[in-house]
N, C-alpha and C positions, 0 to 999 in steps of 0.2 A: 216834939219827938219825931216828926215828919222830917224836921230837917237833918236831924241826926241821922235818920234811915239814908235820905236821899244822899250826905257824905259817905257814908259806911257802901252803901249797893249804886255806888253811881253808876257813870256808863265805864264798859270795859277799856274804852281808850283813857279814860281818868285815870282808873286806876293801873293799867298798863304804866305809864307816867308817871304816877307816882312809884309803882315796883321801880322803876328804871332807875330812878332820884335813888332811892331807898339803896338799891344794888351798888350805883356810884359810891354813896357816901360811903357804905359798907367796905370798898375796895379802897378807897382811900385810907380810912382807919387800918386796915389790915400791911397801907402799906408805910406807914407810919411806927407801925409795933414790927 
């Protein structure tokens, strides 16, 4: 369960990066449709 915590509340630049990934793909798909 430790490690799952440590994915979910990593450090803020992890997750910064992954939003960014996340926002990309999101704009791609939006510009497909």
């Amino acid at each position: 369960m430790d490690n799952m915590e440590a994915a979910l509340y990593g450090s803020a630049e992890t997750r910064q990066i992954c939003f960014a990934k996340l926002m990309d793909t999101w704009s791609r798909c939006e510009e497909i449709i």
